[in-house]
Biopython code that builds the backbone (N, CA, C, O; Angstrom):
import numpy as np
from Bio.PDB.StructureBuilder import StructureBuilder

atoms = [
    (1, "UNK", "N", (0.847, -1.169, 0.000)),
    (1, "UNK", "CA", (0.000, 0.000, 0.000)),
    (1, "UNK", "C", (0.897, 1.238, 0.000)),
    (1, "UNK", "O", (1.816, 1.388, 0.805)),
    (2, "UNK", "N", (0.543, 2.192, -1.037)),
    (2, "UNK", "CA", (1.306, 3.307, -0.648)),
    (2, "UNK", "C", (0.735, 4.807, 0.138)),
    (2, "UNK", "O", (-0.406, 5.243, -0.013)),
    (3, "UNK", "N", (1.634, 5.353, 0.856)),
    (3, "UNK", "CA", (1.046, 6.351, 2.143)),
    (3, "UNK", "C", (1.565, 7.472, 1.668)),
    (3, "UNK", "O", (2.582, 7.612, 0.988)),
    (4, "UNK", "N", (0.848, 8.229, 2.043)),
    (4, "UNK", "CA", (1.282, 9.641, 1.579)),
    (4, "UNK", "C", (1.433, 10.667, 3.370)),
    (4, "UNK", "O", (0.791, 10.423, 4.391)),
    (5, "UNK", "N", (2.283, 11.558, 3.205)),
    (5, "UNK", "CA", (2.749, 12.368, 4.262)),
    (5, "UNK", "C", (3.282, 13.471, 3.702)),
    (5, "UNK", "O", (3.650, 13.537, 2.529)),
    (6, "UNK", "N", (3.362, 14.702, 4.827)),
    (6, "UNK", "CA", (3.627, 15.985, 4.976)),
    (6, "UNK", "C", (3.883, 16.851, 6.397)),
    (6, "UNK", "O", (3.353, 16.759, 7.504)),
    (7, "UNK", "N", (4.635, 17.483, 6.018)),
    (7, "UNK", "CA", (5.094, 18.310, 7.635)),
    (7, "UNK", "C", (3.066, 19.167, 7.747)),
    (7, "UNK", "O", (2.130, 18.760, 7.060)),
    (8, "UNK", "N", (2.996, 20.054, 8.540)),
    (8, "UNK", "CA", (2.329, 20.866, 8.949)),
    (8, "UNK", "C", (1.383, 21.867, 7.697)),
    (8, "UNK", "O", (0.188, 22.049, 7.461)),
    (9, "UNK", "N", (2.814, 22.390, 7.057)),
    (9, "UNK", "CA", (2.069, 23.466, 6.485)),
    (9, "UNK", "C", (2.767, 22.699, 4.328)),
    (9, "UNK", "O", (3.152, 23.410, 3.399)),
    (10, "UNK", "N", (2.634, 21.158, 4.349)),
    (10, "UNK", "CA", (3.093, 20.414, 3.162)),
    (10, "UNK", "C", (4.199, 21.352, 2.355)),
    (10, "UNK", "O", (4.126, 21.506, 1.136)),
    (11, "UNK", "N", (5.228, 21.959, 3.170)),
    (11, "UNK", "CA", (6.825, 21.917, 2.506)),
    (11, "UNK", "C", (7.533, 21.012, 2.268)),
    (11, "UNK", "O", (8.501, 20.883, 1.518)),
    (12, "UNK", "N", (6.873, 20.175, 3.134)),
    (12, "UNK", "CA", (8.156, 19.087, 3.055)),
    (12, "UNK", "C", (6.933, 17.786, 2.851)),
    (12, "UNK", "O", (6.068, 17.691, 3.723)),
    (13, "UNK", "N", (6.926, 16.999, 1.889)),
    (13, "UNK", "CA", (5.889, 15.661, 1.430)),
    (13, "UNK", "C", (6.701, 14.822, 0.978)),
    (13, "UNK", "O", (7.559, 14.865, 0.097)),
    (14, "UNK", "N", (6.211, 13.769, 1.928)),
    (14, "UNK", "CA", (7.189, 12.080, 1.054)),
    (14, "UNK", "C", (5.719, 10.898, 1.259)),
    (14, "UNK", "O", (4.672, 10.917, 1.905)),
    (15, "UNK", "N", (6.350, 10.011, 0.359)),
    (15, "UNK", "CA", (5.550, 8.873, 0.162)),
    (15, "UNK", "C", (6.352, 7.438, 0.771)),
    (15, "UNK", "O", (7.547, 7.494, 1.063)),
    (16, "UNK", "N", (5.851, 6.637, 0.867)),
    (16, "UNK", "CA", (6.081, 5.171, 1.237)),
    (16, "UNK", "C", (5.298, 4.603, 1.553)),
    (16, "UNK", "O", (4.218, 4.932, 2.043)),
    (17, "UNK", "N", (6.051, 2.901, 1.143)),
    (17, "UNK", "CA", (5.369, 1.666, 0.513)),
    (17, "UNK", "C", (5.195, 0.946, 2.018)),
    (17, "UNK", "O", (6.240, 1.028, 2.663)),
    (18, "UNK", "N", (4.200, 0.316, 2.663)),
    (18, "UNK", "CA", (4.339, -0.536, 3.684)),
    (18, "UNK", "C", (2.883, -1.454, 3.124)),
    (18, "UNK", "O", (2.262, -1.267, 2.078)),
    (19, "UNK", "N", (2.598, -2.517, 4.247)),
    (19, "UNK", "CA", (1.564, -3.091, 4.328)),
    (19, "UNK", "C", (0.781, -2.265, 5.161)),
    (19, "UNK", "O", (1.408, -1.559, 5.951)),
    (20, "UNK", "N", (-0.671, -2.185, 5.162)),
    (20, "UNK", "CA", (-1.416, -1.622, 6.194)),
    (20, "UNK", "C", (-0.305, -1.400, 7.740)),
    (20, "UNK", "O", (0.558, -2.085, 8.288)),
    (21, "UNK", "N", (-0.977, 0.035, 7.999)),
    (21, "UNK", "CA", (-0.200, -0.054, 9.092)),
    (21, "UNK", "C", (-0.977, -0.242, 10.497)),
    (21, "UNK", "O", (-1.839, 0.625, 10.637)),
    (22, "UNK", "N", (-0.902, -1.038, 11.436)),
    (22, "UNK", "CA", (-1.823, -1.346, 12.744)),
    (22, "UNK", "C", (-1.056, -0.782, 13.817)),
    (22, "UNK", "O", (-1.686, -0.206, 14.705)),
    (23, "UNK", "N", (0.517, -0.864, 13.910)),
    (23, "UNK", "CA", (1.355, -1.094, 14.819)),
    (23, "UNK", "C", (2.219, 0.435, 15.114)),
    (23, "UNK", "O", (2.828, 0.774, 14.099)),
    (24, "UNK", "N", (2.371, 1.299, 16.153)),
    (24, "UNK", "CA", (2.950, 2.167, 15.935)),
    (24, "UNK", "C", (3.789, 1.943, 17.158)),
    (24, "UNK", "O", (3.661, 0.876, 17.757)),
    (25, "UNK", "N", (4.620, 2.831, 17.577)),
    (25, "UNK", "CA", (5.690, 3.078, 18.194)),
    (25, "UNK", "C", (5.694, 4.427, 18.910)),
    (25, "UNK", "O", (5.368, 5.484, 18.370)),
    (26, "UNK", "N", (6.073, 4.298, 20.113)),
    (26, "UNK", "CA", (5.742, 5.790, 20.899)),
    (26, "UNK", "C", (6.566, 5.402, 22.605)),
    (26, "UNK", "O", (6.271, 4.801, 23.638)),
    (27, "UNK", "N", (8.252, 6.543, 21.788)),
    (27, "UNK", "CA", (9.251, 6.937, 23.142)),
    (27, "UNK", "C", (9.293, 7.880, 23.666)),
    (27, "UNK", "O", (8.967, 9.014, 23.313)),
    (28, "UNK", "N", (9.979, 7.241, 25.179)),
    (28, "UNK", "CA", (9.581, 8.301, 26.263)),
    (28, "UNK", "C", (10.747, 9.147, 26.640)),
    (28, "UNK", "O", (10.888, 9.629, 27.763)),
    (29, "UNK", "N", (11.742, 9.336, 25.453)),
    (29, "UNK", "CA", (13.132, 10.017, 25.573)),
    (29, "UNK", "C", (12.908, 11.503, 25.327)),
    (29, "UNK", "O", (11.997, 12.001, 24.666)),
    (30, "UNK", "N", (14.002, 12.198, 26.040)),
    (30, "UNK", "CA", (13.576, 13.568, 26.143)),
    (30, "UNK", "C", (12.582, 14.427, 24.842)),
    (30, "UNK", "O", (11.597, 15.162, 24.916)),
    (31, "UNK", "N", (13.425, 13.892, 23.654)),
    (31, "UNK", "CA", (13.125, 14.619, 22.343)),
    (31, "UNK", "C", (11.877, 13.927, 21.954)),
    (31, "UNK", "O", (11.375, 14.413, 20.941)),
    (32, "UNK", "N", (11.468, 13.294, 22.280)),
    (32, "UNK", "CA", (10.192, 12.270, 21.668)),
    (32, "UNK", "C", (8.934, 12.643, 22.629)),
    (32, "UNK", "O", (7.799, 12.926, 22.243)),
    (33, "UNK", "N", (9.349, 12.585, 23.822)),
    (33, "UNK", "CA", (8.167, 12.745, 24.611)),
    (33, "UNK", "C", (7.797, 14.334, 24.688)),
    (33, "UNK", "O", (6.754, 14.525, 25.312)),
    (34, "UNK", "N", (8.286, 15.255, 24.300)),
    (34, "UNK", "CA", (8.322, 16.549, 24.066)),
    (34, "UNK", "C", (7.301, 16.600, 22.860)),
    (34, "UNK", "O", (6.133, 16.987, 22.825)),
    (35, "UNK", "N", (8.241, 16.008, 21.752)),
    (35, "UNK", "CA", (7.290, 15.760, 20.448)),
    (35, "UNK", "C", (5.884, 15.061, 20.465)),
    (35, "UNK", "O", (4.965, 15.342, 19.695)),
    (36, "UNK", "N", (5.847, 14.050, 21.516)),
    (36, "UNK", "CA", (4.751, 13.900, 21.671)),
    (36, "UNK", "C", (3.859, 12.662, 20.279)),
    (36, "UNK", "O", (2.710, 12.263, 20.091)),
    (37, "UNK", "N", (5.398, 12.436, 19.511)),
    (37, "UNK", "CA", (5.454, 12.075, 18.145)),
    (37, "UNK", "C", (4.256, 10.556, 18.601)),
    (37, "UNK", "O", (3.725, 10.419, 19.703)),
    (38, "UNK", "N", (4.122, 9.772, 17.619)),
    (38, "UNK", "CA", (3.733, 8.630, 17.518)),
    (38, "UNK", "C", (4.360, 7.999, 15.895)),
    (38, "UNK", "O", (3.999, 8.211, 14.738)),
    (39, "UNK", "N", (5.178, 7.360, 16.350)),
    (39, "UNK", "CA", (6.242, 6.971, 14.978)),
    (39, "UNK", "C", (5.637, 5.032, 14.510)),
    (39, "UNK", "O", (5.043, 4.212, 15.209)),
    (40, "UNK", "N", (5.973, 4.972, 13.554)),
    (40, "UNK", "CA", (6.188, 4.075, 12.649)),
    (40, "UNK", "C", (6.945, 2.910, 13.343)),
    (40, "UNK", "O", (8.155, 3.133, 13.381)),
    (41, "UNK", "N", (6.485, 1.439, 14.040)),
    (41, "UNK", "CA", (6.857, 0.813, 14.361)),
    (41, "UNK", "C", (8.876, 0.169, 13.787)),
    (41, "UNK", "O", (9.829, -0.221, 14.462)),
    (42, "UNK", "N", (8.719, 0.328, 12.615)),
    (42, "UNK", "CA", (9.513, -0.232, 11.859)),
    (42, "UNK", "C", (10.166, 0.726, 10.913)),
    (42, "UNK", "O", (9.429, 1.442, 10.234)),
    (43, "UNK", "N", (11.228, 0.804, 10.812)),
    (43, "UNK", "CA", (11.990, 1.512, 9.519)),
    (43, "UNK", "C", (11.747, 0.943, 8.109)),
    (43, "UNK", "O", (11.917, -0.207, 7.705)),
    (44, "UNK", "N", (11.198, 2.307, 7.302)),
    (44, "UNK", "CA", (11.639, 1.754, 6.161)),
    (44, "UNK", "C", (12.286, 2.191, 5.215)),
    (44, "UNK", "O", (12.376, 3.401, 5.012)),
    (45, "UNK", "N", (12.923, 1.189, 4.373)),
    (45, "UNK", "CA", (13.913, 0.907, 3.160)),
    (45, "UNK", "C", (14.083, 2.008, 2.666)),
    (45, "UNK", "O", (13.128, 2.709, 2.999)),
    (46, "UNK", "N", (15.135, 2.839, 1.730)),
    (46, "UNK", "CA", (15.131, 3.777, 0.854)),
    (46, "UNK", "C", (14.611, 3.173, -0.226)),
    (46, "UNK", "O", (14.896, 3.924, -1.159)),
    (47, "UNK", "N", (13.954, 2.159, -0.687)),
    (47, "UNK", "CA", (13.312, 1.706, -1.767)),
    (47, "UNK", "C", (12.097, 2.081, -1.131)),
    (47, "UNK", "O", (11.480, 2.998, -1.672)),
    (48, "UNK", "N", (11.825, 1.794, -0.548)),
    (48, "UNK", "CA", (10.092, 1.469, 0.198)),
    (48, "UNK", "C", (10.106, 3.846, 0.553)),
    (48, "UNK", "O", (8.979, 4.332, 0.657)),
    (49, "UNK", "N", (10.652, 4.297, 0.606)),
    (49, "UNK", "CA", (10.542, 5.659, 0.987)),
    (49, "UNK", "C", (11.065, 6.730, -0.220)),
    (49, "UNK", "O", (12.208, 6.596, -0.657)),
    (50, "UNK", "N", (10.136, 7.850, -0.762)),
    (50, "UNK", "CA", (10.477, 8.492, -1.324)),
    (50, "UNK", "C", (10.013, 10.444, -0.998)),
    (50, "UNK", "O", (8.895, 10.910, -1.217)),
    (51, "UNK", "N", (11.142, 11.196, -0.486)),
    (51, "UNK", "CA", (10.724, 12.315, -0.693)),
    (51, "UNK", "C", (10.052, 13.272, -1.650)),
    (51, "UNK", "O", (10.767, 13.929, -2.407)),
    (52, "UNK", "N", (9.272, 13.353, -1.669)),
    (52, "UNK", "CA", (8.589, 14.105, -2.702)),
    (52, "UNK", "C", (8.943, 15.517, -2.937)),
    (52, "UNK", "O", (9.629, 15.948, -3.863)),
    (53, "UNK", "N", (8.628, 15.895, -2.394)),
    (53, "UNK", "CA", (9.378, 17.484, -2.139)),
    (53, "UNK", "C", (9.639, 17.835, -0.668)),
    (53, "UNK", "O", (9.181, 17.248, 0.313)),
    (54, "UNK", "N", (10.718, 19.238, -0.698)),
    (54, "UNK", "CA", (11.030, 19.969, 1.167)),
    (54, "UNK", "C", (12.088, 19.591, 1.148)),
    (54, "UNK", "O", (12.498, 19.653, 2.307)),
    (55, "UNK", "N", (13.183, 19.035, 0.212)),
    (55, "UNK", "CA", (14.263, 18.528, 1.066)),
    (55, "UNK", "C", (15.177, 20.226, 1.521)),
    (55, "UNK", "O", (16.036, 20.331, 2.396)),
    (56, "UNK", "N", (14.860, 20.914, 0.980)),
    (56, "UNK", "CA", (15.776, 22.374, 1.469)),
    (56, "UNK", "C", (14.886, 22.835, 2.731)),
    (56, "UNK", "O", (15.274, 23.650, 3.568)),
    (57, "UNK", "N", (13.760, 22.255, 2.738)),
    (57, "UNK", "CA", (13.066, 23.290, 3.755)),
    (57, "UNK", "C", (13.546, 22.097, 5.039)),
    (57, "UNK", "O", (13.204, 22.504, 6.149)),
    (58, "UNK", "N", (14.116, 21.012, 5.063)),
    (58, "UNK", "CA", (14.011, 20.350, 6.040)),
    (58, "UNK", "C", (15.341, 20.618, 6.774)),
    (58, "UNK", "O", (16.228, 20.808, 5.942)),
    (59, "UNK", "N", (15.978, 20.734, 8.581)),
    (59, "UNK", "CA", (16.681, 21.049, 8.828)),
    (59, "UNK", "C", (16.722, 19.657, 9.714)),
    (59, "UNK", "O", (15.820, 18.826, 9.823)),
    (60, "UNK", "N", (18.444, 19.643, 10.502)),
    (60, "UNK", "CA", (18.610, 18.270, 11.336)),
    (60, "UNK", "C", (18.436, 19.077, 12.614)),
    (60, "UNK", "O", (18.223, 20.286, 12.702)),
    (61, "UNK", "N", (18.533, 18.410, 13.338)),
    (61, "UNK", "CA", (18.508, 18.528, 15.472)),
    (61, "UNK", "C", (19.084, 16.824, 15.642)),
    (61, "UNK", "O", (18.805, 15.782, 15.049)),
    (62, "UNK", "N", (19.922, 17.143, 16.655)),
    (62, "UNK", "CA", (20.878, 16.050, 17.143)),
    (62, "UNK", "C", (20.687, 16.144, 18.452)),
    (62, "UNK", "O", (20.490, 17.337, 18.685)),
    (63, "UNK", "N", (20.632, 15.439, 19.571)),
    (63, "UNK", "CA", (20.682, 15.356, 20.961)),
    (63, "UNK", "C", (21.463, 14.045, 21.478)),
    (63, "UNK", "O", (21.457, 12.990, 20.843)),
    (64, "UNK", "N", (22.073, 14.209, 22.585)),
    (64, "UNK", "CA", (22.579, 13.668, 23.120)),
    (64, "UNK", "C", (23.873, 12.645, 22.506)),
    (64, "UNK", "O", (24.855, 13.306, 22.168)),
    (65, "UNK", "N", (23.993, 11.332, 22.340)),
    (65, "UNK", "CA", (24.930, 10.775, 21.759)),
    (65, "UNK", "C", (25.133, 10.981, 20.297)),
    (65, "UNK", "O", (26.084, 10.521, 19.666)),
    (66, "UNK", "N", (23.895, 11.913, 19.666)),
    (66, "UNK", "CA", (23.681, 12.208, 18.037)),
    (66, "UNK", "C", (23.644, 11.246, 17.060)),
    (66, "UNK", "O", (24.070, 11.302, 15.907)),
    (67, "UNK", "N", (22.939, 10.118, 17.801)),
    (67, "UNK", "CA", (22.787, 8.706, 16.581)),
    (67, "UNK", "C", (21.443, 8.453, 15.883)),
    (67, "UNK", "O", (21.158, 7.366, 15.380)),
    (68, "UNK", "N", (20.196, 10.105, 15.885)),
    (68, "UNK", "CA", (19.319, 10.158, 15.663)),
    (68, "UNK", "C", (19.340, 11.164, 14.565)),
    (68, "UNK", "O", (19.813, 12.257, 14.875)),
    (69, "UNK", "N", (18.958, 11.024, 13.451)),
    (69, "UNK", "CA", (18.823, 12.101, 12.540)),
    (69, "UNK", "C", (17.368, 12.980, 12.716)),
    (69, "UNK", "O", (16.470, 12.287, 12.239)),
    (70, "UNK", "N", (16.939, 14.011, 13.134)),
    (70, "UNK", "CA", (15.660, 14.211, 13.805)),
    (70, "UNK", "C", (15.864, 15.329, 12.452)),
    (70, "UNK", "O", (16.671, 16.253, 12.355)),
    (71, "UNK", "N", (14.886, 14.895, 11.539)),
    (71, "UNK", "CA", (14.438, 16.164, 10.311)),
    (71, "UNK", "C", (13.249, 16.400, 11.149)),
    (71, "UNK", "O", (12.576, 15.797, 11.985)),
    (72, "UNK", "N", (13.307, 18.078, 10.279)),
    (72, "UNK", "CA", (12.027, 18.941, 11.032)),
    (72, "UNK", "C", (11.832, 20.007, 9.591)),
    (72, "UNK", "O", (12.638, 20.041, 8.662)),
    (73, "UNK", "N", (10.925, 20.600, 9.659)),
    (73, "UNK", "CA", (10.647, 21.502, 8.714)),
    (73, "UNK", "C", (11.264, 22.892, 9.179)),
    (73, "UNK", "O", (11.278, 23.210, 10.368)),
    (74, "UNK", "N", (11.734, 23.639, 8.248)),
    (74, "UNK", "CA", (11.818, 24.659, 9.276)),
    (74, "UNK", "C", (11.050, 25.861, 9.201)),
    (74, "UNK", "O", (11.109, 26.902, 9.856)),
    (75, "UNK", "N", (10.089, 25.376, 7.971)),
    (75, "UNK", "CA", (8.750, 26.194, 7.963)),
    (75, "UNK", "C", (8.025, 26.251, 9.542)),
    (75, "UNK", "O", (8.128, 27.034, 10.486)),
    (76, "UNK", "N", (7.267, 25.037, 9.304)),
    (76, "UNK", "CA", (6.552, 24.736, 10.488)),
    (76, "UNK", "C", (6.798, 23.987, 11.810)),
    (76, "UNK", "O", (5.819, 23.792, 12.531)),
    (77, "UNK", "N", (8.160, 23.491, 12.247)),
    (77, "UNK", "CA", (8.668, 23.073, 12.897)),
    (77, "UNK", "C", (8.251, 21.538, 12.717)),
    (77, "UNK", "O", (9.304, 20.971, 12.427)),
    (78, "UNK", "N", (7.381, 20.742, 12.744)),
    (78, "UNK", "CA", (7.138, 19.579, 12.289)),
    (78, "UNK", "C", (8.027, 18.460, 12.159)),
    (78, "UNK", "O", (8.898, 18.636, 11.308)),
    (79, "UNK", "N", (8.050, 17.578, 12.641)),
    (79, "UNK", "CA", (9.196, 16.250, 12.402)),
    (79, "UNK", "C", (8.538, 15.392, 12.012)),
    (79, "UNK", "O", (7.767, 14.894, 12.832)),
    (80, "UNK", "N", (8.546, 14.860, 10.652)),
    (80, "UNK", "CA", (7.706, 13.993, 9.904)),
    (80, "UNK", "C", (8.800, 12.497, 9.636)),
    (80, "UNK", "O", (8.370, 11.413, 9.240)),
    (81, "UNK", "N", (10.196, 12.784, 9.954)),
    (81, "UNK", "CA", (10.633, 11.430, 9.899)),
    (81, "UNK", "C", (11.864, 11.359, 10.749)),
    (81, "UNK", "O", (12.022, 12.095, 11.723)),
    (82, "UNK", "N", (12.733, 10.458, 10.363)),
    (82, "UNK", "CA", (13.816, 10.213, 11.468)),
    (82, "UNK", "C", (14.563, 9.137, 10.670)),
    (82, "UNK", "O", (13.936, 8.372, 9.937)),
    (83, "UNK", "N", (16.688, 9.029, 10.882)),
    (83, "UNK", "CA", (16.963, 8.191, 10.410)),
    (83, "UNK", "C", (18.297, 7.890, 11.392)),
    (83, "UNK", "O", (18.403, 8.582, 12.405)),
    (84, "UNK", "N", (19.068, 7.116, 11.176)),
    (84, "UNK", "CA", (19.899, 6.889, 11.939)),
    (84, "UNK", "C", (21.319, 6.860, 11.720)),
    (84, "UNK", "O", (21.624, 5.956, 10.942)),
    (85, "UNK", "N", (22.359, 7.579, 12.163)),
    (85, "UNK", "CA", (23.641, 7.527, 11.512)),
    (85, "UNK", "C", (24.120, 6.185, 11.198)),
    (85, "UNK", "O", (25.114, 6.000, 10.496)),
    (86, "UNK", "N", (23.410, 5.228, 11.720)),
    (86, "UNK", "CA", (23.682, 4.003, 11.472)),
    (86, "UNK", "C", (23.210, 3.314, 10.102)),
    (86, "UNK", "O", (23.750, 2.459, 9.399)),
    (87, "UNK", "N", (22.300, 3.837, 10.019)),
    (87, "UNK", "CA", (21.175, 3.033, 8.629)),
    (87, "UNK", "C", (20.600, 4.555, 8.253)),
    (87, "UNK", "O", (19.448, 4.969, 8.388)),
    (88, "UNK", "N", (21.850, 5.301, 7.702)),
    (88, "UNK", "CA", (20.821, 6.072, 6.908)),
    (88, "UNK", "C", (20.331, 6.006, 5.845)),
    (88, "UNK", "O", (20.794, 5.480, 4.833)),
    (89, "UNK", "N", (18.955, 6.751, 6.052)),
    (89, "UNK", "CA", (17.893, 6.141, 4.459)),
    (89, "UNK", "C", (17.038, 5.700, 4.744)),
    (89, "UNK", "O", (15.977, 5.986, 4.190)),
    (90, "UNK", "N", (17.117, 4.823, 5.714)),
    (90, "UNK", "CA", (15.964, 4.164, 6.428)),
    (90, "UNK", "C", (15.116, 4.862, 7.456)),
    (90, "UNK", "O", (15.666, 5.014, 8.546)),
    (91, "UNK", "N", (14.020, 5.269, 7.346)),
    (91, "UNK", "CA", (12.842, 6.201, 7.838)),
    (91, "UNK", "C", (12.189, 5.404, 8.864)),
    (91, "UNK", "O", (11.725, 4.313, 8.534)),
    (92, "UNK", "N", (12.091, 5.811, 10.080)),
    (92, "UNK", "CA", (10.805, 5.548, 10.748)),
    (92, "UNK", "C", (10.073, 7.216, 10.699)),
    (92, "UNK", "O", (10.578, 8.295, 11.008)),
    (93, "UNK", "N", (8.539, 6.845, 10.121)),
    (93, "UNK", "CA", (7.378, 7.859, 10.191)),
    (93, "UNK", "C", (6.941, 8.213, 11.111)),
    (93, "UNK", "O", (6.467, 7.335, 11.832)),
    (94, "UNK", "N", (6.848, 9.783, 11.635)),
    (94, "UNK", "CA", (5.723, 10.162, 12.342)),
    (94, "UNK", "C", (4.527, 10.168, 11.470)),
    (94, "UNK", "O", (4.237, 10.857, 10.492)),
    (95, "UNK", "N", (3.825, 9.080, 12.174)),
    (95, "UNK", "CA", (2.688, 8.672, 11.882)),
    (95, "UNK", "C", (1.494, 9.768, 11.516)),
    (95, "UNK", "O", (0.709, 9.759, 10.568)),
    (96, "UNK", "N", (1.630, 10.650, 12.532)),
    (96, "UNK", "CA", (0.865, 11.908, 12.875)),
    (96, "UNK", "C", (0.682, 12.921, 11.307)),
    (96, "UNK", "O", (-0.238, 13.679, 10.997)),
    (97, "UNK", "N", (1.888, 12.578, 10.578)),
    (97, "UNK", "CA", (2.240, 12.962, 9.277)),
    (97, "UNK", "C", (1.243, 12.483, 8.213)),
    (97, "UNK", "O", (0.762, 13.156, 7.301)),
    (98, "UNK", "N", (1.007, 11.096, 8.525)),
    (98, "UNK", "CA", (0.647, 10.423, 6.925)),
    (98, "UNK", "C", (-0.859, 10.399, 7.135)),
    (98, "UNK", "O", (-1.526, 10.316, 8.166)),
    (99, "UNK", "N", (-1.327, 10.536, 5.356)),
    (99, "UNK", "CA", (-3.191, 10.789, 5.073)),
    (99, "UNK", "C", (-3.703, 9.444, 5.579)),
    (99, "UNK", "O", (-2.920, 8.550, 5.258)),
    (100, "UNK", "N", (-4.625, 9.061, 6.177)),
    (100, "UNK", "CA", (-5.615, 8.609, 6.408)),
    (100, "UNK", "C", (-5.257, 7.378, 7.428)),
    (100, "UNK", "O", (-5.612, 6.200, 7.393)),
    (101, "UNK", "N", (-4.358, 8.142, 8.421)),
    (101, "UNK", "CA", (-3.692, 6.993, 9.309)),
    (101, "UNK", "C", (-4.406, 7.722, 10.656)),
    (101, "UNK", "O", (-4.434, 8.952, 10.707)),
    (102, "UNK", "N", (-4.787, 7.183, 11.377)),
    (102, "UNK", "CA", (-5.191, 7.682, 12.821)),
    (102, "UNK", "C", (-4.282, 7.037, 13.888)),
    (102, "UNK", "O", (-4.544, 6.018, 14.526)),
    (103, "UNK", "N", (-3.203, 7.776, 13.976)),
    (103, "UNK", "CA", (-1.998, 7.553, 15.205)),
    (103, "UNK", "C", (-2.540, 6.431, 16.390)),
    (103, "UNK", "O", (-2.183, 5.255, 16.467)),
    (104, "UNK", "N", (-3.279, 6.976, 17.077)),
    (104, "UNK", "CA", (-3.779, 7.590, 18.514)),
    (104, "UNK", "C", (-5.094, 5.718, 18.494)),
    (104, "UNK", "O", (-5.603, 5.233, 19.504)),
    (105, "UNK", "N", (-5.193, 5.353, 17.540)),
    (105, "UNK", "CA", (-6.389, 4.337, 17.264)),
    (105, "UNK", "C", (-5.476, 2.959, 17.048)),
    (105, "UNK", "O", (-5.946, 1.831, 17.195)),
    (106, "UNK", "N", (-4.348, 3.184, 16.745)),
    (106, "UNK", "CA", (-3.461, 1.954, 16.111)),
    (106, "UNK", "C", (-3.006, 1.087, 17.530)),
    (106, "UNK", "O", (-3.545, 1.629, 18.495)),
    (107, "UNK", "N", (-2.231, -0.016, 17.914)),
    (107, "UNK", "CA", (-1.728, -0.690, 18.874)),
    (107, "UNK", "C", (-0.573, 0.039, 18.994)),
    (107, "UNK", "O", (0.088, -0.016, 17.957)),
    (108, "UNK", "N", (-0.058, 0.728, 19.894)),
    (108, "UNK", "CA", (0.664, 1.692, 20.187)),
    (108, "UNK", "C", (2.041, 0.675, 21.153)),
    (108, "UNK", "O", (1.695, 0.082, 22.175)),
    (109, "UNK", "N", (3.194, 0.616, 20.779)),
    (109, "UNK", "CA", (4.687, -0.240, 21.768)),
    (109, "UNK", "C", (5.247, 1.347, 22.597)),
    (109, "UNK", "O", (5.607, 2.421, 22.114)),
    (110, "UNK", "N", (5.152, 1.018, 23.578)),
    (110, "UNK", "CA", (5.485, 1.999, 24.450)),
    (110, "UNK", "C", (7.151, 2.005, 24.338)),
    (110, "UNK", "O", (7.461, 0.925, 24.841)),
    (111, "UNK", "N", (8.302, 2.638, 23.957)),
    (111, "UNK", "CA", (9.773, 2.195, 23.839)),
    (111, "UNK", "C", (10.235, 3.061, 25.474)),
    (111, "UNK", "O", (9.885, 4.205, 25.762)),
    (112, "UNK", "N", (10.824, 2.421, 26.083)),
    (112, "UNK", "CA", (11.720, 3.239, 27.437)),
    (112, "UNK", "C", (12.710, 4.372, 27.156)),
    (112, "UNK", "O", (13.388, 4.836, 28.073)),
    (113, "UNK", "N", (12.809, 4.857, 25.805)),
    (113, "UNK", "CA", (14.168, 5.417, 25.471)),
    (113, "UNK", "C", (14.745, 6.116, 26.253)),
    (113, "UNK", "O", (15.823, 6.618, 25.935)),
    (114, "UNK", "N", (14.247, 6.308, 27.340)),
    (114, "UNK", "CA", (14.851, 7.613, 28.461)),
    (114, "UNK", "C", (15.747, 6.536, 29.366)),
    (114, "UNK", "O", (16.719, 7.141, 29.819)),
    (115, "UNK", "N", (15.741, 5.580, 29.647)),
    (115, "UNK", "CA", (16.321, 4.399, 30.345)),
    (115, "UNK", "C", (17.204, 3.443, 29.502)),
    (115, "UNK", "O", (17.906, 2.596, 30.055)),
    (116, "UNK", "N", (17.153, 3.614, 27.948)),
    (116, "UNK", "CA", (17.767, 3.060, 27.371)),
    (116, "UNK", "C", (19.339, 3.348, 27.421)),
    (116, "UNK", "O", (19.643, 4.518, 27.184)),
    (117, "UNK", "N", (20.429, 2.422, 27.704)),
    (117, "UNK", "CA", (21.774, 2.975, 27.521)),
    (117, "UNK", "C", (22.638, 3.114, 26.081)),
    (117, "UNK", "O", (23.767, 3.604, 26.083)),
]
sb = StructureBuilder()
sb.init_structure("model")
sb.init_model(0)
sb.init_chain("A")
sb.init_seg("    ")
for serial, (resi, resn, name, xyz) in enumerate(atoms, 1):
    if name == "N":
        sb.init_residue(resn, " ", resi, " ")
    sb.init_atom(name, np.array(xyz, "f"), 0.0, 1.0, " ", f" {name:<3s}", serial, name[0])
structure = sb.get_structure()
């Protein structure tokens, strides 16, 4: 199935390929629980993910050990994805982003990230 997404005020729009999504993901680490985000259980592929447009409008934020790529718009402040210096390319979604997904309704994995070492 393919999903469509956008920051706040659609500067920044990407698409990707998953199966229905049921399963989301939601950490309790400083930058996340602030955001308040509800992300994308699973990363996906730079095959499975394509930016559509925003890549100039999108800026990074790094915290702490900086092994999080945290894009944000810098229109609307908005963080519509995330990648990892480790696997970059590979996207986990704020969910909150993509058309016709209801975050807040899905089976939600609570992650500890604030306790994580």
């Amino acid at each position: 199935m393919k999903y469509k997404g956008s920051c706040h005020c659609e500067a920044v729009q990407f698409e990707f390929e998953s199966e229905v999504i049921t399963e989301a993901l939601q950490c309790n680490c400083s930058i996340c629980i602030r955001k308040n985000a509800i992300m994308s259980r699973r990363y996906y592929e730079p095959a499975e993910f394509n930016l559509l447009s925003g890549k100039d409008n999108l800026a990074l934020y790094h915290w702490g050990d900086h092994d999080v790529n945290h894009y944000f718009c810098k229109t609307c402040g908005i963080s519509p994805f995330h990648d990892t210096i480790y696997e970059p390319g590979k996207y986990r979604v704020n969910l909150g982003c993509v058309a016709n997904v209801a975050p807040r309704e899905l089976d939600i994995m609570y992650f500890d990230g604030r306790n994580e070492l």
